[in-house]
C-alpha positions as MATLAB code, in Angstrom:
seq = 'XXXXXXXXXXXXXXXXXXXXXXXXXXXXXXXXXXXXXXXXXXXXXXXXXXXXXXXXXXXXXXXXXXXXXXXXXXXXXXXXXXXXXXXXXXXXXXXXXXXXXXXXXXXXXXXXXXXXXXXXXXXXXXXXXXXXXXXXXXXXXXXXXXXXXXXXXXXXXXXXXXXXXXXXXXXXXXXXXXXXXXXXXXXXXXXXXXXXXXXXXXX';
ca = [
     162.142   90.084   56.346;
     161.437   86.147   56.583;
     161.963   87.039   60.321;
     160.079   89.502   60.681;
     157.099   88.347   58.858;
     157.339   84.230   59.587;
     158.335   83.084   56.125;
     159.280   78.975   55.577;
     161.864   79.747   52.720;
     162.345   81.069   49.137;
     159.916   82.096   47.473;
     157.875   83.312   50.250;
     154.899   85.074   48.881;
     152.835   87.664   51.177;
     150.129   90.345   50.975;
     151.228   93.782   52.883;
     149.367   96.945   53.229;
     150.399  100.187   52.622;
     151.834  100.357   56.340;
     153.840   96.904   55.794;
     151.516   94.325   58.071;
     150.671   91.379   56.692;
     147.613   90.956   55.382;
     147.826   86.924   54.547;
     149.931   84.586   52.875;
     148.833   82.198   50.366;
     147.529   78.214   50.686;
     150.620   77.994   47.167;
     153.078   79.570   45.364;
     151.418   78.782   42.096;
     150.225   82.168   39.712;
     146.226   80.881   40.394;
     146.593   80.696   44.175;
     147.943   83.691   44.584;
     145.434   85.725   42.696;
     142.480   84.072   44.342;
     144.316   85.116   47.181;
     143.990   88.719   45.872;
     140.371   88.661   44.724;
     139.772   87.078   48.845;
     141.159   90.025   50.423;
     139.652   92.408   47.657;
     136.060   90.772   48.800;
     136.848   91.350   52.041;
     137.509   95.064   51.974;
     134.149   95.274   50.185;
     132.221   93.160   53.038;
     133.736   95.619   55.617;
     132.812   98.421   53.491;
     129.126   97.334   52.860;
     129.175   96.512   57.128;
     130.989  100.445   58.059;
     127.758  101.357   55.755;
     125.389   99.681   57.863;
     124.351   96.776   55.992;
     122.999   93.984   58.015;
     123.285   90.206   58.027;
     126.677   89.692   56.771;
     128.788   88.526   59.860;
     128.763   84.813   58.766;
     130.314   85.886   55.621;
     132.648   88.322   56.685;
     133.758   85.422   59.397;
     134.106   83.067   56.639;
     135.935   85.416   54.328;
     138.537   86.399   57.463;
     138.413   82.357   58.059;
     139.524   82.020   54.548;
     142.446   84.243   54.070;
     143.718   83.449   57.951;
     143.271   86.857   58.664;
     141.617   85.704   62.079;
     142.542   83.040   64.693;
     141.085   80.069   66.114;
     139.922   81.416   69.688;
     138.880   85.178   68.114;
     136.902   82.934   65.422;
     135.158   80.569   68.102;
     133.952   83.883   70.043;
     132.361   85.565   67.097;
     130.628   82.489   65.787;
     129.030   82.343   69.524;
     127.706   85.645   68.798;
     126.182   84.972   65.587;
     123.058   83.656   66.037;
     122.530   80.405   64.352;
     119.234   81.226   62.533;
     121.131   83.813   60.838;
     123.395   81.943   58.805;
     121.844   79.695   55.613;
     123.119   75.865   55.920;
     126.024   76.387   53.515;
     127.300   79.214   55.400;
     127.442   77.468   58.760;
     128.674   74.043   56.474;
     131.972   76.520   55.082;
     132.683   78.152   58.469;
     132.494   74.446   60.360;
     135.215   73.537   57.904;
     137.373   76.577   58.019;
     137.499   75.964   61.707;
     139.179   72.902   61.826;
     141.971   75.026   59.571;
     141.837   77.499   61.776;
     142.421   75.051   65.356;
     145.397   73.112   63.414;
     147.432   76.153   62.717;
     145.864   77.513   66.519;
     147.094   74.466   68.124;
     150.587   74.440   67.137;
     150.908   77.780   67.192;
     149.953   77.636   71.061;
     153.145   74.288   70.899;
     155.627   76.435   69.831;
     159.247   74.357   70.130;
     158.528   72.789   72.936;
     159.219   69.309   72.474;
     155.706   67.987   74.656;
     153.779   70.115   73.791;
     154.420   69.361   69.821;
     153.859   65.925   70.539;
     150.187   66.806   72.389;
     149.376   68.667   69.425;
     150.464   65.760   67.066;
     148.102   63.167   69.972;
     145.326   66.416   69.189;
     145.805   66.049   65.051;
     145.080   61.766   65.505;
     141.945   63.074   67.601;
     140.581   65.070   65.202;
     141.262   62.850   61.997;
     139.684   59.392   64.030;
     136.320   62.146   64.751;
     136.615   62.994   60.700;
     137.238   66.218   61.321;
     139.689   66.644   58.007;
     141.584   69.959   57.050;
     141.345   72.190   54.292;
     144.254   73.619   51.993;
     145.819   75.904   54.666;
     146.465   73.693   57.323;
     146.897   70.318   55.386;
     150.368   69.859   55.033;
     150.842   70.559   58.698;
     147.589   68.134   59.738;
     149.121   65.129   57.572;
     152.234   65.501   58.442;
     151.795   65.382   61.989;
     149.837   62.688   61.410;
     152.883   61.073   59.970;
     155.083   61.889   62.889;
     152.371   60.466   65.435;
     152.017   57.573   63.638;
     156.042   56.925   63.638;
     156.480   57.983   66.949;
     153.826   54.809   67.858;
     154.384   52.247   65.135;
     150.714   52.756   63.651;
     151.613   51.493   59.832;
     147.671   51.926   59.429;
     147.798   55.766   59.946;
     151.080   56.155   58.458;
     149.759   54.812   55.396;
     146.989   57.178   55.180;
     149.035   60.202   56.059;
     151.675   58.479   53.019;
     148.454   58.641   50.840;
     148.131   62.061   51.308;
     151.361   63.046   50.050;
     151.327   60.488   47.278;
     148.461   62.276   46.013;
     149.971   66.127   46.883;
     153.155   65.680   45.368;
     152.708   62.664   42.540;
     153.622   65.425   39.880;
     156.511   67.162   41.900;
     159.725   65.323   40.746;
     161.771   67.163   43.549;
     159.262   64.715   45.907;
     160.290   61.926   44.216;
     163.185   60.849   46.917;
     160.667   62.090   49.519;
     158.107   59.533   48.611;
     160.330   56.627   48.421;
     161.793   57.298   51.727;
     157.686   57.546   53.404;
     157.133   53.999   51.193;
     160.309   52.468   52.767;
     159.502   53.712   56.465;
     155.792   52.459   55.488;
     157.512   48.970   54.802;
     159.430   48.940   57.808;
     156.554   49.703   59.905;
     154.151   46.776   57.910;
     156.730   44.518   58.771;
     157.418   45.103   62.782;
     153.561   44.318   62.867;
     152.713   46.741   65.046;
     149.044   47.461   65.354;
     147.459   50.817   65.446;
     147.074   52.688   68.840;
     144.482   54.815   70.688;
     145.386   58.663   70.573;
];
């Protein structure tokens, strides 16, 4: 089953249908998460319900609902927001679906990597593009944004970035004691790198 449906380890936690295709997976494994992650795809059903009855003017939401849960990917997502006219969507609509979208390219852009080994590291140059443009990612693609970060920042001695991405985790996992080994290890590379002296670089 974790090959089948793409799961990182135990517990994996997934929403089916009746049929067996995966719906979405949760941002956590914690008991919250994973029933906002319930009441998303319940609200979902009922904006496609409400839309199959004709009711107008809801495309931003069902694109940021779909956004949400994953349900959609990053190129599908960037041709329906062209159709949506602009005027359409109130300011916090269009604010919510701008974010969503850098979620949505992350996870679209290493999809598209796969294993190979240059592509990865383009995606990882692509992650150092979009956090210098402050473009910054939202609880589904997070971990995998920072911690390419991380790995770009290695790769090219940049102690500056690798602090930042170290920051991150610091703050993610500060109340995880199975991170505590983790974390000393990132503080000790982060020492290293401070004291080579290497300056950051362009991505």
């Amino acid at each position: 089953m974790l090959s089948e449906y793409g799961g990182r380890g135990f517990p994996t936690l997934l929403f089916l249908d009746a049929d067996g295709k995966k719906l979405t997976e949760p941002n956590g494994r914690d008991v919250a998460t994973f029933a906002a992650t319930g009441k998303s795809l319940a609200d979902l059903a009922e904006l496609k319900r409400r839309i199959e009855k004709g009711e107008k003017g809801l495309d931003g939401k069902l694109l940021v609902a779909e956004l949400t849960l994953g349900s959609i990917d990053f190129p599908t997502a960037k041709a329906r927001l062209a159709k949506i006219k602009a005027k359409t969507l109130d300011g916090s609509t269009q604010e919510k679906i701008a974010e969503l979208m850098v979620d949505a390219e992350i996870l679209h852009v290493f999809a598209e990597a796969g294993r190979d080994a240059e592509k990865q590291k383009a995606a990882r140059a692509r992650m150092a593009e979009m956090l210098k443009a402050g473009q910054m990612p939202g609880p589904r693609a997070e971990s995998r944004f920072w911690s390419s970060i991380m790995q770009y920042a290695d790769d090219n001695g940049d102690a500056a970035l690798f602090e930042k991405a170290y920051n991150w985790a610091k703050n993610k996992y500060a109340d995880e004691p199975r991170a505590k080994n983790y974390l000393e290890n990132l503080a000790n590379k982060l020492e290293e790198m401070k004291a080579a002296g290497k300056g950051p670089v362009e991505p």
